[in-house]
N, C-alpha and C positions, 0 to 999 in steps of 0.2 A: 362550824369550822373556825369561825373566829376566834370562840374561847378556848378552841384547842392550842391555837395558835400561836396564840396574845396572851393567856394566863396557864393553862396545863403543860406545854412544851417549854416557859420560861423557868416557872418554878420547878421546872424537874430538872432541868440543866445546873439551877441552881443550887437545889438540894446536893446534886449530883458534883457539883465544885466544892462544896462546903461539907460532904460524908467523904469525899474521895480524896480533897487533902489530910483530913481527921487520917483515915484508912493507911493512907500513905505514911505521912510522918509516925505513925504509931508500928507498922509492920515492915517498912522499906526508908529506913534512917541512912544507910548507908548508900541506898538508892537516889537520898534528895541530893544532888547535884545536875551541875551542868555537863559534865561528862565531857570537861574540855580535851579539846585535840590541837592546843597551842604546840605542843613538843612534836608534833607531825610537821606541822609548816606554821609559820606565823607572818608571812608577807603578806598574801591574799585576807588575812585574818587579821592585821594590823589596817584596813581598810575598811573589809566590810563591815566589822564588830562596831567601833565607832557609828557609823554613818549608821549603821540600824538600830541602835541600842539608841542616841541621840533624839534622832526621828520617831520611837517609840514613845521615849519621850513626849515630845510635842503633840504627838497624835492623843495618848493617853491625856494629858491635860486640856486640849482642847474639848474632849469629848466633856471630860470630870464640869469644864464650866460650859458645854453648848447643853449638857441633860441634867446637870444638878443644880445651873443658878436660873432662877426664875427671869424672865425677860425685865421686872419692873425693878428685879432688884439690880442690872446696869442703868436702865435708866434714871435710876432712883441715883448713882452716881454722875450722871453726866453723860453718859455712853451712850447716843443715839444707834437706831438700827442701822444707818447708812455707815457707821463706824466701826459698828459689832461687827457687821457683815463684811465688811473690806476687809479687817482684822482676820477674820475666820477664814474667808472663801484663802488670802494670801500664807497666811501660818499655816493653816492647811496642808494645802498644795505642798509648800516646801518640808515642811515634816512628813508629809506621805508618800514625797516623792524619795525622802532620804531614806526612810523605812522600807521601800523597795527596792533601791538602787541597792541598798545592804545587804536586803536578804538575797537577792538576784547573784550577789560577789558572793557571799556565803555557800549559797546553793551550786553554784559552780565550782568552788571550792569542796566540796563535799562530795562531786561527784566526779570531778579530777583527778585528787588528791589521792593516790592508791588505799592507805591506813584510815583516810579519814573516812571514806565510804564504807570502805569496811568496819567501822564502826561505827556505824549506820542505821540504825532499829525501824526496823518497818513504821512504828510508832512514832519516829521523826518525821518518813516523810509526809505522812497523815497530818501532822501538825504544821509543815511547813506548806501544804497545799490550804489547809483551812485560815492559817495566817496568812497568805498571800491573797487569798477570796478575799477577808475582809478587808482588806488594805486598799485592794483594785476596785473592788464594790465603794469605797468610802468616796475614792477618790473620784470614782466616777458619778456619784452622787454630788460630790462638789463643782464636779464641773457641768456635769449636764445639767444639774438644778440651779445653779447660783452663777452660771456666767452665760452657758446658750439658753437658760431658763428654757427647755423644751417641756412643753406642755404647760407656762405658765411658773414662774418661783412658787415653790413650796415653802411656808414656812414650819418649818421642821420645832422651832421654839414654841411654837403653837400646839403641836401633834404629838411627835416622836418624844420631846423633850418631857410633855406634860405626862404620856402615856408610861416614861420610864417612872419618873417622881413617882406615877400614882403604884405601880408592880411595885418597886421597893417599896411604900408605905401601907404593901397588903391588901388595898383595894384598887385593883387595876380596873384601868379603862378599857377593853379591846377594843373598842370603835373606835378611835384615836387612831390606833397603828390599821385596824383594817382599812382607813379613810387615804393613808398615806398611799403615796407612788411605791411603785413597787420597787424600785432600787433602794427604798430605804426598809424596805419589807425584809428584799433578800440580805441584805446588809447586817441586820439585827438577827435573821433566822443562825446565819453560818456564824454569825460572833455569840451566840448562844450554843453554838455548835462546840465552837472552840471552848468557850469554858467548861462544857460537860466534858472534852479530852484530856483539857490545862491537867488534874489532878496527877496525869496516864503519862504525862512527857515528861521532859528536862524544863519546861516552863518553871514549876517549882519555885526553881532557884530565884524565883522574882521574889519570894516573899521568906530569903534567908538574907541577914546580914552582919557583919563582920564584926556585931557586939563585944565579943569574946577578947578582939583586940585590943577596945578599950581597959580590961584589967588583968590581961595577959602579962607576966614577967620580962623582963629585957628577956634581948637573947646575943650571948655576947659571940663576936665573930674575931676570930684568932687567925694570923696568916699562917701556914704553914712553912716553915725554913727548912731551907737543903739539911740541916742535921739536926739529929734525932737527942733531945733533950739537952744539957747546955757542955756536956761532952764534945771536944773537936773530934772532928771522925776522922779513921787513922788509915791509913795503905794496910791492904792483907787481908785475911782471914779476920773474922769475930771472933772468939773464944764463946762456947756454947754453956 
């Protein structure tokens, strides 16, 4: 069960991110988008979009340095564990919370908004339930492990972090992750979840960007005047 777990169910989520974006961009181009619904309403979406998009943010870069930089190489800078951890357990919390509170405005916007629900893909709400799991899971790892420490602090830099380094460098540890608490079990199953859907949604659009502007042409903007070409326009009839 462990190696199912810990090395056969990741590398297939994986494979499964990395065939299924190939698949996509190659057969559904006009598909990669965000499939915005700004022209429907944009008040409730002038809030939630920021505060989630932001918060993703944070959360993603906290992860990128709590699983890919080795514990010796902060303190090899100066960064003791009492600092790491304060840093972490605090950025945290407030990028996970802003990443919830957004999507929570989002999601009720979506299900308010008469057009926007209506255009709506079963396929969103799948992604927006397995994006909220990991969110609520992270966060709840952070709190019950790192501030009421129930059962004892986990050090996750020791375990989770070492066991991801070793999966991406092809020889994975499963005892590492099987050793962990299980909030960081469940945590890592449904965000491996998520990435075998990511290919299947509007996620996508995380890995398009706006290149194109860089050596795109002016585009020149002309007002339009009450009259038509530099003729004064006359009382009557036009002549046809």
């Amino acid at each position: 069960m462990s190696i199912f777990l810990w090395v056969i169910v990741p590398y297939l989520c994986l494979a499964t991110f990395v065939v299924g974006h190939m698949w996509r961009y190659r057969y559904d181009k006009f598909g990669w988008t965000t499939r915005s619904s700004q022209l429907y309403e944009d008040r409730l979406l002038r809030l939630g979009s920021p505060l989630f998009h932001f918060g993703m943010l944070g959360v993603v870069g906290g992860h990128v340095i709590g699983l890919l930089v080795p514990r010796r190489w902060t303190e090899a800078v100066g960064i003791d564990d009492h600092r790491y951890h304060l840093t972490a357990v605090v950025g945290g919390l407030i990028a996970g919370l802003m990443a919830l509170v957004g999507m929570a405005i989002l999601i009720y916007r979506r299900r308010t908004v008469g057009p926007v629900f209506s255009a709506t893909t079963p396929m969103d709400k799948v992604m927006y339930a397995f994006l909220g799991a990991v969110i609520v899971l992270g966060m709840w790892n952070t709190i019950a492990g790192s501030i009421f420490s129930l059962g004892g602090e986990y050090n996750y830099r020791e375990g989770v972090s070492v066991w991801y380094r070793s999966f991406l460098a092809f020889d994975p540890q499963p005892e590492l992750m099987a050793e962990a608490p299980l909030g960081f079990q469940l945590h890592a199953l449904v965000a491996f979840g998520l990435f075998a859907l990511w290919p299947f949604t509007r996620l996508v659009h995380v890995f398009s960007a706006p290149v194109g502007y860089l050596t795109r042409p002016y585009i020149v903007y002309r007002s339009r005047d009450d009259q038509l070409g530099s003729r004064p326009s006359r009382r009557g009839w036009e002549r046809v």
